[in-house]
PDB file as gemmi writes it, atoms N, CA and C in Angstrom:
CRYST1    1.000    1.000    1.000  90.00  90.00  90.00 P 1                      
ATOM      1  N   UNK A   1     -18.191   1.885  14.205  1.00  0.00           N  
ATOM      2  CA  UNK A   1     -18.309   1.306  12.883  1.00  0.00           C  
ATOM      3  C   UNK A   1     -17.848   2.277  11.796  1.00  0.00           C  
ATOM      4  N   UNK A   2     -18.180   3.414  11.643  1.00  0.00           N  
ATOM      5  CA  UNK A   2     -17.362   4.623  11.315  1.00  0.00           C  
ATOM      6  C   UNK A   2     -16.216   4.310  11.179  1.00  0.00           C  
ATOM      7  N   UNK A   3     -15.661   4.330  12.140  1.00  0.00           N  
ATOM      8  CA  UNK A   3     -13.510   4.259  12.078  1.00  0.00           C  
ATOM      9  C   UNK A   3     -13.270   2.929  11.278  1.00  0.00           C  
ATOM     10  N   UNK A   4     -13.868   2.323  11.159  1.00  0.00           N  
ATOM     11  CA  UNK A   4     -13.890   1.095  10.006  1.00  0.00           C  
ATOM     12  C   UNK A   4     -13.924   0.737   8.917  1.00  0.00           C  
ATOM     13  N   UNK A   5     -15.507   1.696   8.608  1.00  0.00           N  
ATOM     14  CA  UNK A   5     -15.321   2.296   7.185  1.00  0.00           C  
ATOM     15  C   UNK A   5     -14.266   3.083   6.708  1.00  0.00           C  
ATOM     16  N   UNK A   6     -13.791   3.760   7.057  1.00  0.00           N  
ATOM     17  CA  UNK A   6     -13.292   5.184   7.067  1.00  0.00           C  
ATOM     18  C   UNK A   6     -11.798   4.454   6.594  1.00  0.00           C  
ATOM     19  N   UNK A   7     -11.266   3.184   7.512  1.00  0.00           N  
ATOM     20  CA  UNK A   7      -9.883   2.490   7.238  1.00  0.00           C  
ATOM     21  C   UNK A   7     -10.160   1.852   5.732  1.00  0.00           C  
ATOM     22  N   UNK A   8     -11.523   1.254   5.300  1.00  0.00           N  
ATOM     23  CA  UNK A   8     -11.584   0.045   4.372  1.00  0.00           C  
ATOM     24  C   UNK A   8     -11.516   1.662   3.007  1.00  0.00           C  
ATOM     25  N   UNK A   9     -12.267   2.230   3.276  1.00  0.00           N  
ATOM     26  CA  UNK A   9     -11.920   3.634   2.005  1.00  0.00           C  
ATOM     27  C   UNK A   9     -10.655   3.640   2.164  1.00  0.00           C  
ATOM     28  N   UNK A  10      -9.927   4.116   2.659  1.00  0.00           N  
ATOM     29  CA  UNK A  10      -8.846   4.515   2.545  1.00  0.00           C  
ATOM     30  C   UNK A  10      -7.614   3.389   2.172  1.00  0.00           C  
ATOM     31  N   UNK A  11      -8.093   2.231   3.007  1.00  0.00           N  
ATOM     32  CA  UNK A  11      -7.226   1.049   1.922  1.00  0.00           C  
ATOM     33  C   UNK A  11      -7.635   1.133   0.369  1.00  0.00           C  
ATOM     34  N   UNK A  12      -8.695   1.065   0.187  1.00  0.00           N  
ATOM     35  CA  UNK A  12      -9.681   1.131  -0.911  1.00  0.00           C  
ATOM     36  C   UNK A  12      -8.929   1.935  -2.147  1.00  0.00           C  
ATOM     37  N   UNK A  13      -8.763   3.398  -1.548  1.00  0.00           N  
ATOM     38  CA  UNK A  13      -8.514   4.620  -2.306  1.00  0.00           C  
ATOM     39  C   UNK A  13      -6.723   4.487  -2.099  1.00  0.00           C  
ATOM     40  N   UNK A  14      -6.136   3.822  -1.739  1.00  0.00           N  
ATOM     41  CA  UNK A  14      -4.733   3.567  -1.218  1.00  0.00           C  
ATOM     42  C   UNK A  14      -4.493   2.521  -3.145  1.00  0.00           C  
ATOM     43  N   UNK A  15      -5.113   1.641  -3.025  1.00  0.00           N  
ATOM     44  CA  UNK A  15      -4.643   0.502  -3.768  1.00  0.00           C  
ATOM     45  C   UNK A  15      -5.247   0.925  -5.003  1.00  0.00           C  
ATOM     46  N   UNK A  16      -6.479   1.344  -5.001  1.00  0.00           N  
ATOM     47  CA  UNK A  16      -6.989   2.311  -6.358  1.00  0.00           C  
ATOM     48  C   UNK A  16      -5.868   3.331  -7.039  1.00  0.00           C  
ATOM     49  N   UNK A  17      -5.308   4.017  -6.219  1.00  0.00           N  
ATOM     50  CA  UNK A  17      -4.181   5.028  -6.474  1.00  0.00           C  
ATOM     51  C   UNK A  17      -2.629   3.640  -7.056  1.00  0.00           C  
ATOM     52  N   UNK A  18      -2.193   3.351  -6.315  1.00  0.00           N  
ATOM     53  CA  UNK A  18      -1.220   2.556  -7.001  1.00  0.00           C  
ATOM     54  C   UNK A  18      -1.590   1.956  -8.225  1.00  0.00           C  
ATOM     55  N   UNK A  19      -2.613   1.887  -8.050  1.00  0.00           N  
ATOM     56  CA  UNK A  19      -3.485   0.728  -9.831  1.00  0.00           C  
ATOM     57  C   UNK A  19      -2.726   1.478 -10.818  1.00  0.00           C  
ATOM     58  N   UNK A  20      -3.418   3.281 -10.705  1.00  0.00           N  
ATOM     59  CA  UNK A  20      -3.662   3.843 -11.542  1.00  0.00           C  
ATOM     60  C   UNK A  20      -2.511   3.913 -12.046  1.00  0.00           C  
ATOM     61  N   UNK A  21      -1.294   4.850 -10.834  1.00  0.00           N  
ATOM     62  CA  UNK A  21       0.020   5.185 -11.217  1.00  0.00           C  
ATOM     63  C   UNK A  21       0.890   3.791 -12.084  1.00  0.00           C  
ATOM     64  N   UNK A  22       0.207   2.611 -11.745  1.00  0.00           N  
ATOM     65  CA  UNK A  22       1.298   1.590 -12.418  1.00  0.00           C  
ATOM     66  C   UNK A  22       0.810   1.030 -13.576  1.00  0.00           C  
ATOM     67  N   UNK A  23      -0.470   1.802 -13.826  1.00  0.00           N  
ATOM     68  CA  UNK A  23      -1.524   1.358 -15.485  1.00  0.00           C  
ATOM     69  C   UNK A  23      -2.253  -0.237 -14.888  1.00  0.00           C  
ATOM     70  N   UNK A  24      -2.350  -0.207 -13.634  1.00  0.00           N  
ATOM     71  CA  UNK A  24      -2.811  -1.856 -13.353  1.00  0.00           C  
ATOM     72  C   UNK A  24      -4.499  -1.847 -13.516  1.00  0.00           C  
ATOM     73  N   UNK A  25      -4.735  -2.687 -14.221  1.00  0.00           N  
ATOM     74  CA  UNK A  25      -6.954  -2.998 -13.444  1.00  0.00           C  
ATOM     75  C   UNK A  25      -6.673  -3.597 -12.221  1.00  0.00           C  
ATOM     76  N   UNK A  26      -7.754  -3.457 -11.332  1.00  0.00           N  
ATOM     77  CA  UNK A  26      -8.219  -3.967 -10.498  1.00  0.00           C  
ATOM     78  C   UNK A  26      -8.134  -5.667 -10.296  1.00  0.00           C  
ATOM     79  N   UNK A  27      -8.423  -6.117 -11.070  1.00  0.00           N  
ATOM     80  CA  UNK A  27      -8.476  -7.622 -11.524  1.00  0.00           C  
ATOM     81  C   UNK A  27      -6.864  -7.876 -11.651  1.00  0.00           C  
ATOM     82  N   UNK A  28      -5.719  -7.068 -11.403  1.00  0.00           N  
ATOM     83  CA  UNK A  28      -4.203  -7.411 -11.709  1.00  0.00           C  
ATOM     84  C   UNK A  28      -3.677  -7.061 -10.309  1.00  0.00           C  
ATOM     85  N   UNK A  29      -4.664  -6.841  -9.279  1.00  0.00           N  
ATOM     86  CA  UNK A  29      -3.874  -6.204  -8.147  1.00  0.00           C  
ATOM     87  C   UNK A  29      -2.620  -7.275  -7.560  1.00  0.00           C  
ATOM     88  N   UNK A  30      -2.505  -8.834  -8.152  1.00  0.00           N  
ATOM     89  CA  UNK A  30      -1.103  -9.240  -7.562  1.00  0.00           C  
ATOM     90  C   UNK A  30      -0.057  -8.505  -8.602  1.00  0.00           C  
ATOM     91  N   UNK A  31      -0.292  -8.245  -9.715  1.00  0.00           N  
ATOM     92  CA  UNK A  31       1.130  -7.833  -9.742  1.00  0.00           C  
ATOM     93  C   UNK A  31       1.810  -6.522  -9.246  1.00  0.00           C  
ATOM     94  N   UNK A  32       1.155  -6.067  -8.118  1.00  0.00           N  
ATOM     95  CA  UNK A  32       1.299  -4.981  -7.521  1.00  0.00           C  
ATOM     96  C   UNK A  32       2.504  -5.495  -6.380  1.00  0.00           C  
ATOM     97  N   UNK A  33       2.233  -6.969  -5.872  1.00  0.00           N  
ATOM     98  CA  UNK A  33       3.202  -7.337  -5.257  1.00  0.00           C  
ATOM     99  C   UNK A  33       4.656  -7.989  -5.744  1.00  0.00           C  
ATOM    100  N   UNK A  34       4.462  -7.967  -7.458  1.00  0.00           N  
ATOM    101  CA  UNK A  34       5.968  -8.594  -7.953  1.00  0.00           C  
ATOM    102  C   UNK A  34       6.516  -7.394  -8.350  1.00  0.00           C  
ATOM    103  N   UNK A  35       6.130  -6.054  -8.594  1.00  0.00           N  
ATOM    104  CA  UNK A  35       6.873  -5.074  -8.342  1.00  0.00           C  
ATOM    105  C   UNK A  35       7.498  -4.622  -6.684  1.00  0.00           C  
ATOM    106  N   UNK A  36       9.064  -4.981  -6.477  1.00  0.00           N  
ATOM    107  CA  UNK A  36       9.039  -5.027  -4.956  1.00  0.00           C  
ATOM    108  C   UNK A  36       8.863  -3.052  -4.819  1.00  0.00           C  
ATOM    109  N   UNK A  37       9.090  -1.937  -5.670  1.00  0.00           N  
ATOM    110  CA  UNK A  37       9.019  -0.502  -4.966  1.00  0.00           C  
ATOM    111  C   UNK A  37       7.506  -0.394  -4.871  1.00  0.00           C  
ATOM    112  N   UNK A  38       6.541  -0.891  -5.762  1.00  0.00           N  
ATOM    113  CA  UNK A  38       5.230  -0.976  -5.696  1.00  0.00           C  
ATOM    114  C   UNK A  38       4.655  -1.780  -4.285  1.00  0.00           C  
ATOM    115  N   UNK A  39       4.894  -2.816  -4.465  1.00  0.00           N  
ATOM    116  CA  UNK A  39       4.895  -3.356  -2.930  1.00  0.00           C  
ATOM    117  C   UNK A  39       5.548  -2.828  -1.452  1.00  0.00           C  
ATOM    118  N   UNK A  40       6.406  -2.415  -1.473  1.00  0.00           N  
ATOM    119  CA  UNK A  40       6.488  -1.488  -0.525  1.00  0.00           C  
ATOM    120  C   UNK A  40       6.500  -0.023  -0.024  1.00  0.00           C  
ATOM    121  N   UNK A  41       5.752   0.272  -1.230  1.00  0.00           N  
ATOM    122  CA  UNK A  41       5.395   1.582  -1.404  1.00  0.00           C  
ATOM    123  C   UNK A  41       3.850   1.378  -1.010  1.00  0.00           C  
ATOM    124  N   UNK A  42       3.226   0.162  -1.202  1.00  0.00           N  
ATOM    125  CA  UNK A  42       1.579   0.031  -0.666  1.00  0.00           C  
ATOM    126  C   UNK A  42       1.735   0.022   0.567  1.00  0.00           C  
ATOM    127  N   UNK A  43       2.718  -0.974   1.895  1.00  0.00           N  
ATOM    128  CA  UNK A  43       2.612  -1.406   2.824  1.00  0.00           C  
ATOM    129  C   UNK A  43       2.611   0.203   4.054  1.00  0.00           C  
ATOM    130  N   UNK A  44       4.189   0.931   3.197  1.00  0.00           N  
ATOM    131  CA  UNK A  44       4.142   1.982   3.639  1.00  0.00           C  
ATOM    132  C   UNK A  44       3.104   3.103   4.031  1.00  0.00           C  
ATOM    133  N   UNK A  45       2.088   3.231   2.710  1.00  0.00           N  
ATOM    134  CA  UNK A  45       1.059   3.783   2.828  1.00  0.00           C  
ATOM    135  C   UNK A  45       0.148   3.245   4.152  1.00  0.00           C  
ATOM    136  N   UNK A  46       0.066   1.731   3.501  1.00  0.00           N  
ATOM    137  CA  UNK A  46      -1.486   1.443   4.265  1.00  0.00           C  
ATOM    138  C   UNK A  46      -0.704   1.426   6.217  1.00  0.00           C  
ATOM    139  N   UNK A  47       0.346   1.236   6.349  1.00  0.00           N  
ATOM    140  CA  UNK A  47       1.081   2.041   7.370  1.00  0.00           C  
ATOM    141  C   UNK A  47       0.350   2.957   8.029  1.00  0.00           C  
ATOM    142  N   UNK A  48       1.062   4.502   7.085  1.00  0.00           N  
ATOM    143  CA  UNK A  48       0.808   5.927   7.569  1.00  0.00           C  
ATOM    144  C   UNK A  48      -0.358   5.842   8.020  1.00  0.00           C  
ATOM    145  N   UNK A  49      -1.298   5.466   6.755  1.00  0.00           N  
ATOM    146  CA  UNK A  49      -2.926   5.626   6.977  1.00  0.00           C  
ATOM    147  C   UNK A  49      -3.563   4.833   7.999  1.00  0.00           C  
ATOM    148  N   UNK A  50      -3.047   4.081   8.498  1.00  0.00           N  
ATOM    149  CA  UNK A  50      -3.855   2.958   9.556  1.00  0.00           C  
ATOM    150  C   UNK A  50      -4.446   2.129   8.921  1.00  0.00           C  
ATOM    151  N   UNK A  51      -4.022   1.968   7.486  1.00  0.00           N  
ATOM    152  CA  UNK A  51      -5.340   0.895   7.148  1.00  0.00           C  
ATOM    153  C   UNK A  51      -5.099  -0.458   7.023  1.00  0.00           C  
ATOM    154  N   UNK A  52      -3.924  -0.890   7.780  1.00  0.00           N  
ATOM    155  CA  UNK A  52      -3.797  -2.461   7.546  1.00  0.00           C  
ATOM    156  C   UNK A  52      -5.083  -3.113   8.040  1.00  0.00           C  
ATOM    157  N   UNK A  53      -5.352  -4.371   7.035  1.00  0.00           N  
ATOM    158  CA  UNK A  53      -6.325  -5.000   7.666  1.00  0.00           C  
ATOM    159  C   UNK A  53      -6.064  -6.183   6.847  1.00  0.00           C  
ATOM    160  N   UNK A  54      -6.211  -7.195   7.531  1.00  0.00           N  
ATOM    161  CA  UNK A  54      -5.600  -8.774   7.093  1.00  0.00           C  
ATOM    162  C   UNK A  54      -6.393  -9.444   6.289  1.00  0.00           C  
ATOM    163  N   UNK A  55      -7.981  -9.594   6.410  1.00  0.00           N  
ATOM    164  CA  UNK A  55      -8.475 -10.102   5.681  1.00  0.00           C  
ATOM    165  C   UNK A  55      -8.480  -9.356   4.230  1.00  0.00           C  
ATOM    166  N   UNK A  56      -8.584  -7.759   4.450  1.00  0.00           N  
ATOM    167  CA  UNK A  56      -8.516  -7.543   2.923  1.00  0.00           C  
ATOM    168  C   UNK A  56      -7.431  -7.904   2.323  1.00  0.00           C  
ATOM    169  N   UNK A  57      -5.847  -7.384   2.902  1.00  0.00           N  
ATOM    170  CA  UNK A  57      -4.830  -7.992   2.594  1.00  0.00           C  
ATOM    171  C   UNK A  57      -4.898  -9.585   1.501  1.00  0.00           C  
ATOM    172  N   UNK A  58      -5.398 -10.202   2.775  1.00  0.00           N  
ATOM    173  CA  UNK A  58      -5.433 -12.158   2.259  1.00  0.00           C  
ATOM    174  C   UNK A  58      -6.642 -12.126   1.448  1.00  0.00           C  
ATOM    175  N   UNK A  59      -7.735 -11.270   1.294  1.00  0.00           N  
ATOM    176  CA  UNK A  59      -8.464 -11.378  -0.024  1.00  0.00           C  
ATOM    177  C   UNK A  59      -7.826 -10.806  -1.248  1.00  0.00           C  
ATOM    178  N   UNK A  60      -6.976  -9.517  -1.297  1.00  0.00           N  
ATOM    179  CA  UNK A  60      -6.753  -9.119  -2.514  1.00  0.00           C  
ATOM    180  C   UNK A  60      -5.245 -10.010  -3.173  1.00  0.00           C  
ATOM    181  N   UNK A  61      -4.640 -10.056  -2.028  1.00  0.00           N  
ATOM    182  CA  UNK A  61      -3.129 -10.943  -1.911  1.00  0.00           C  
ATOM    183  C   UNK A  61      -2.730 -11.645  -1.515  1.00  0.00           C  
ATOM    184  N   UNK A  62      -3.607 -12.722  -1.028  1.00  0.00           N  
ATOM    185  CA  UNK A  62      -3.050 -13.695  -0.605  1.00  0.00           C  
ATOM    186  C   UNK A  62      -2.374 -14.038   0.703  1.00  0.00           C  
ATOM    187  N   UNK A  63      -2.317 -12.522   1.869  1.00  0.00           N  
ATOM    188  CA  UNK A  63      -1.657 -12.753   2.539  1.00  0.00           C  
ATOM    189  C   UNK A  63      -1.907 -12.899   4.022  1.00  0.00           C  
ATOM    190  N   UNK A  64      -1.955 -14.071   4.283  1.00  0.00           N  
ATOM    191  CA  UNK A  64      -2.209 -14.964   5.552  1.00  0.00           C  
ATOM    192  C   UNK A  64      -2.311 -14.528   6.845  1.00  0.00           C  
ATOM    193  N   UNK A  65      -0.491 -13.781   7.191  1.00  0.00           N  
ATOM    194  CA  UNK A  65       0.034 -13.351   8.554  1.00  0.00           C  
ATOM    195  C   UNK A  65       0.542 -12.146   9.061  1.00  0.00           C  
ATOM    196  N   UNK A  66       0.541 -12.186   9.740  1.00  0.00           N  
ATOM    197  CA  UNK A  66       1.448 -10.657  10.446  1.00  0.00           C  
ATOM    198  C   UNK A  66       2.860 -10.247  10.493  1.00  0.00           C  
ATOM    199  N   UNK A  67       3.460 -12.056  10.338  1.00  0.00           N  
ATOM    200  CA  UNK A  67       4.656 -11.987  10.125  1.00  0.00           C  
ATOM    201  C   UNK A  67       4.937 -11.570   8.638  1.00  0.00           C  
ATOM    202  N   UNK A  68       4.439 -11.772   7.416  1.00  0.00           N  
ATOM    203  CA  UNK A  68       4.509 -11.890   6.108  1.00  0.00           C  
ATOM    204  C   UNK A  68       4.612 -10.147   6.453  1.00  0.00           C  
ATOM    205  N   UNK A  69       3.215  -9.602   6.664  1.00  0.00           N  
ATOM    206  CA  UNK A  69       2.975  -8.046   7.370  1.00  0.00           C  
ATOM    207  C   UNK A  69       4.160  -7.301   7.584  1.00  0.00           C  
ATOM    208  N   UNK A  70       4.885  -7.748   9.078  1.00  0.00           N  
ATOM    209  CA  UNK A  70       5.410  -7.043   9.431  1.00  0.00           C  
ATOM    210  C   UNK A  70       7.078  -7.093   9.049  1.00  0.00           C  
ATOM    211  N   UNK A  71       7.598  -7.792   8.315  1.00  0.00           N  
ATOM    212  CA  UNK A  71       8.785  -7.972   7.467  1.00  0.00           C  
ATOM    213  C   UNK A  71       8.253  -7.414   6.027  1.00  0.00           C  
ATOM    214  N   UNK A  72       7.156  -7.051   5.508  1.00  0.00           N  
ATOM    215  CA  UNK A  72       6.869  -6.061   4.386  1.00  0.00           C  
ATOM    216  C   UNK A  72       7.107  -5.121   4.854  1.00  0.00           C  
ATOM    217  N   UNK A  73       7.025  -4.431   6.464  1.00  0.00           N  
ATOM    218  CA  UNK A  73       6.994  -3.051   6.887  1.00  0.00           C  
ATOM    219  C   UNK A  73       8.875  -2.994   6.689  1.00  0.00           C  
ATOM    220  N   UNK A  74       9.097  -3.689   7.360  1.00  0.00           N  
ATOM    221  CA  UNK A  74      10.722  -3.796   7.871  1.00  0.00           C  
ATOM    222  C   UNK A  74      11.352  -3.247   6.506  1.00  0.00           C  
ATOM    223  N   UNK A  75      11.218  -4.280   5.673  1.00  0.00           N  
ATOM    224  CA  UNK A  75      12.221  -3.656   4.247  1.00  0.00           C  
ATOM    225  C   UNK A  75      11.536  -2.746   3.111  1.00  0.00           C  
ATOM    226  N   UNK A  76      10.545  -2.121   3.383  1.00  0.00           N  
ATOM    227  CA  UNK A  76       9.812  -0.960   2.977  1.00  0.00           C  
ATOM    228  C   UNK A  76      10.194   0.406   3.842  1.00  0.00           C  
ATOM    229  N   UNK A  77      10.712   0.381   5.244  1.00  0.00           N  
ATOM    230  CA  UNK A  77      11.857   1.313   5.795  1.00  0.00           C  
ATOM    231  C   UNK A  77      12.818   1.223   5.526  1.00  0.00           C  
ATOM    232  N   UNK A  78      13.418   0.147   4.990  1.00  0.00           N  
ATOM    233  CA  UNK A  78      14.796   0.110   4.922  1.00  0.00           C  
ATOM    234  C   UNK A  78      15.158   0.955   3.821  1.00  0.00           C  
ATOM    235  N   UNK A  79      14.384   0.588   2.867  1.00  0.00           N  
ATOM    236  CA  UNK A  79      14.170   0.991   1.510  1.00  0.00           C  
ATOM    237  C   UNK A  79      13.680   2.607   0.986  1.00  0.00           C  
ATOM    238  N   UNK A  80      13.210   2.870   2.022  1.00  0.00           N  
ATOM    239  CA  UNK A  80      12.795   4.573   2.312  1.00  0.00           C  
ATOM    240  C   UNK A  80      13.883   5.137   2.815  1.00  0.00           C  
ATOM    241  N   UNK A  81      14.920   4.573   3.389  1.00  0.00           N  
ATOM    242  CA  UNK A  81      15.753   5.297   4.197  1.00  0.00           C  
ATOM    243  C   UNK A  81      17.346   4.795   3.500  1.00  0.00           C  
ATOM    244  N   UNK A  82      17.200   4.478   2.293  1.00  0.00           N  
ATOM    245  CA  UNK A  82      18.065   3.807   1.499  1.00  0.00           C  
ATOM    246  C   UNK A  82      17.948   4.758   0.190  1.00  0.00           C  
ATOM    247  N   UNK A  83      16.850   4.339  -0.698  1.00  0.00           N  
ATOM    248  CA  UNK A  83      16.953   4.679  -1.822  1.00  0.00           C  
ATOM    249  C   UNK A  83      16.036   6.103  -1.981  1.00  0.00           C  
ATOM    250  N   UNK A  84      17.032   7.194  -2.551  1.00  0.00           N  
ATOM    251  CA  UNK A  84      16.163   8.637  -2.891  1.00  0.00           C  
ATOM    252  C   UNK A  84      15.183   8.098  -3.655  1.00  0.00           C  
ATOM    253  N   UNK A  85      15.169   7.739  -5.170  1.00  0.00           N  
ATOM    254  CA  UNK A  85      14.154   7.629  -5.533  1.00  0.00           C  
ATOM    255  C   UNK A  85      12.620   6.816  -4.963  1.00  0.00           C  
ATOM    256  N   UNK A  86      12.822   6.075  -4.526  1.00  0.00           N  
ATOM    257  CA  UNK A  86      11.696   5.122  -3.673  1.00  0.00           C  
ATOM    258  C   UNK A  86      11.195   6.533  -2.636  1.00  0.00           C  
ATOM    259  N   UNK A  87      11.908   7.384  -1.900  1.00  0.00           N  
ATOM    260  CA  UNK A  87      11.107   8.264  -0.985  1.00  0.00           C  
ATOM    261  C   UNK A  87      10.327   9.285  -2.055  1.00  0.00           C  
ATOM    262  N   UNK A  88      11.339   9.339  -3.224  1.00  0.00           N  
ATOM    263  CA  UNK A  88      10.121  10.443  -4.264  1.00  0.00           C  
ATOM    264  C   UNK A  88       9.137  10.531  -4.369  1.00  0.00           C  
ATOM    265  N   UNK A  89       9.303   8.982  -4.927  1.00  0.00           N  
ATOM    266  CA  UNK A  89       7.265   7.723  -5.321  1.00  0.00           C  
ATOM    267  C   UNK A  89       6.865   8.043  -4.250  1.00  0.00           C  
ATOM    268  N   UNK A  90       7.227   7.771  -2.907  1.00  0.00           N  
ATOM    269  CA  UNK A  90       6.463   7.476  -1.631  1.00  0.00           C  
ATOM    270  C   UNK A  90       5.885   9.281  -1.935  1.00  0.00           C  
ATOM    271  N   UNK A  91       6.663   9.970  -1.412  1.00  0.00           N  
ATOM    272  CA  UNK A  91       5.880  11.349  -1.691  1.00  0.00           C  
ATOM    273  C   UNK A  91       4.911  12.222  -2.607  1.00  0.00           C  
ATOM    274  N   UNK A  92       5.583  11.397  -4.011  1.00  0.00           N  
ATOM    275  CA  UNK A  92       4.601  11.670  -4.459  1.00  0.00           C  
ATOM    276  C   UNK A  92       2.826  10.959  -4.274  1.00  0.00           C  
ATOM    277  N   UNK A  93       3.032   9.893  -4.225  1.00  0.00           N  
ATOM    278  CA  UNK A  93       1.875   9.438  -3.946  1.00  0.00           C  
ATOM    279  C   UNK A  93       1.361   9.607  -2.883  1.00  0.00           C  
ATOM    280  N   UNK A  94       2.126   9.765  -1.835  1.00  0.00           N  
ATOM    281  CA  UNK A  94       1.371  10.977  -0.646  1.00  0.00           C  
ATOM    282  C   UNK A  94       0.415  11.741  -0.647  1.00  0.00           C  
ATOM    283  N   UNK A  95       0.716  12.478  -1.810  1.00  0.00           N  
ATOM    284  CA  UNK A  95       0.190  14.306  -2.313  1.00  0.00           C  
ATOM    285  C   UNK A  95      -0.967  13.756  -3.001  1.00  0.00           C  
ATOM    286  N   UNK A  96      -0.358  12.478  -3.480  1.00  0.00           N  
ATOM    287  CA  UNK A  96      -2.185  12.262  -4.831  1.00  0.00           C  
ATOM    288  C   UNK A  96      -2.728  11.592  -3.401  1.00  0.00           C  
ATOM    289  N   UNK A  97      -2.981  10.685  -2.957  1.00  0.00           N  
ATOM    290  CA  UNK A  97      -3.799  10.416  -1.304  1.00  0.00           C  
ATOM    291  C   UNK A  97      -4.117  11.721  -0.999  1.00  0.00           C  
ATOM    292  N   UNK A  98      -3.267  12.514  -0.421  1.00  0.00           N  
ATOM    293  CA  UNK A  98      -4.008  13.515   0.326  1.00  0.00           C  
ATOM    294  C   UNK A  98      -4.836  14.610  -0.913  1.00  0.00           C  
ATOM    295  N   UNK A  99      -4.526  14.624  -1.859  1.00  0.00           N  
ATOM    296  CA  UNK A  99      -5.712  15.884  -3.122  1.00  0.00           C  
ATOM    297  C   UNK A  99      -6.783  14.960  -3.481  1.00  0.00           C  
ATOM    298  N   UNK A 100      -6.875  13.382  -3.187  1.00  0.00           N  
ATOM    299  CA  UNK A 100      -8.174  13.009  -3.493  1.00  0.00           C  
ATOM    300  C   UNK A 100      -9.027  12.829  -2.079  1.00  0.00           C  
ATOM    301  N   UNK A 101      -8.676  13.380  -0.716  1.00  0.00           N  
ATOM    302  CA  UNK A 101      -9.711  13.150   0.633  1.00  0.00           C  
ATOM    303  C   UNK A 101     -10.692  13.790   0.279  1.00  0.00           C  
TER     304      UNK A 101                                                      
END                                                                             
């Protein structure tokens, strides 16, 4: 039950961190998904970290499936391995994840 908690913080502290960097409240977390580098700059994260989890997903966003899931992963690599700036964001927000554990 541990390794559970431990994923829902870290989604938690994952999507808290994007809020901040994009000036969003909590209460605005979809427009986290009409920014597409914001949106695949979350998927990426909750990636690295292990913290996908569907129901929070489809509670905060709406999102249903695995397929929706795993074609967010697809062009969130593409996009890391495409555009310098998008790996910046990704890194930087890396560094703020890892100085707030």
């Amino acid at each position: 039950m541990y390794f559970m908690n431990s994923n829902v913080e870290k989604y938690d502290r994952i999507i808290e961190i994007l809020c901040r960097v994009k000036g969003l409240e909590k209460e605005e977390l979809f427009k986290i998904l009409k920014d597409k580098d914001c949106k695949y700059l979350m998927f990426l994260l909750l990636k690295k970290y292990n913290c996908v989890d569907l129901d929070k997903l489809n509670k905060d966003f709406s999102i249903e499936s695995k397929k929706v899931i795993n074609y967010n992963f697809k062009k969130a690599e593409e996009r890391f391995f495409v555009n310098k700036q998008f790996r910046d964001m990704y890194f930087n927000l890396e560094e703020i994840i890892e100085k707030s554990e």
